[in-house]
C-alpha positions as CSV (number, residue, x, y, z in Angstrom):
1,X,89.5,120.6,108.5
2,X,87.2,117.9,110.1
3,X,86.8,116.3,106.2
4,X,90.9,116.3,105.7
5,X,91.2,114.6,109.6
6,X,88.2,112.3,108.5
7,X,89.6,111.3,105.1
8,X,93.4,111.0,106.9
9,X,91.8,108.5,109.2
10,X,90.7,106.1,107.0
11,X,93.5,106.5,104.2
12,X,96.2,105.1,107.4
13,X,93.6,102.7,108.7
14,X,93.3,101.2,105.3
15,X,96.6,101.2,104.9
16,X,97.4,99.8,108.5
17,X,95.1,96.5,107.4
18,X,96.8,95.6,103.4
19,X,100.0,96.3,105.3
20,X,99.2,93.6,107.7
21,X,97.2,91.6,105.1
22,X,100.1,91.6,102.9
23,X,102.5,90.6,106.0
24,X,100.2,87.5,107.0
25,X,100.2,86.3,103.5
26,X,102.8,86.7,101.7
27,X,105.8,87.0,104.3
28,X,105.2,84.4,107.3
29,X,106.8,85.8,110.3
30,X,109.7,83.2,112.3
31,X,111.5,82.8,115.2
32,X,115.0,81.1,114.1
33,X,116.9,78.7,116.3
34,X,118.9,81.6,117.4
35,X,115.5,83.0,118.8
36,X,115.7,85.9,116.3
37,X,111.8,87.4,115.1
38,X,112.2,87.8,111.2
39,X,109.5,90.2,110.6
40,X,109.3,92.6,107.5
41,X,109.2,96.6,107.5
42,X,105.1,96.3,106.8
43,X,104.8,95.1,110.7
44,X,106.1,98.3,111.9
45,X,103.8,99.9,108.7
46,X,100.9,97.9,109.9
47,X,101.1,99.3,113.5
48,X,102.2,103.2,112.7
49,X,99.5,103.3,110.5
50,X,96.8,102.2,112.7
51,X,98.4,104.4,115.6
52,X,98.1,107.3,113.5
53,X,94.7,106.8,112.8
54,X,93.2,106.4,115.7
55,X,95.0,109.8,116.6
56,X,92.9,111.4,113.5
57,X,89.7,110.0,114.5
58,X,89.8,111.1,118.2
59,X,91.2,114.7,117.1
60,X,87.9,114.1,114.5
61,X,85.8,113.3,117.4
62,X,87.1,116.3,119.8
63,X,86.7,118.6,116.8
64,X,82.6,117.5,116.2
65,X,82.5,117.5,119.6
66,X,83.5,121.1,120.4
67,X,80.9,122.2,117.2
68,X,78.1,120.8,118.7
69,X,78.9,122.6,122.3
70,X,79.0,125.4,120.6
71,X,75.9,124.8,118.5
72,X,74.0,123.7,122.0
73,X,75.2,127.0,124.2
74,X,74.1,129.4,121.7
């Protein structure tokens, strides 16, 4: 369980930076003269995916935590 939540982690945090490293190249966010943000759907991509893996790494974290509590008390 801790592996899949480890490897979970990483797969959304990678993905949270090419998202945001394909946004900032090849699609240039504006603000028209209307004062509308043009932004792509990778923004949003960008910033579920890194939500999402900061989730798995503290449920990671909580999970080696409670192991080694239980390692220490017995």
């Amino acid at each position: 369980m801790k592996k899949f939540l480890l490897v979970f982690s990483l797969f959304f945090l990678a993905l949270s930076f090419v998202s945001g490293l394909i946004q900032k190249i090849f699609y240039p966010q504006y603000i028209d003269a209307q004062g509308v943000l043009h932004e792509t759907l990778l923004t949003p991509i960008a910033a579920f995916s890194f939500v999402l893996s900061i989730i798995g790494f503290l449920l990671w974290l909580m999970l080696l935590l409670f192991q080694l509590i239980r390692r220490w008390i017995k």
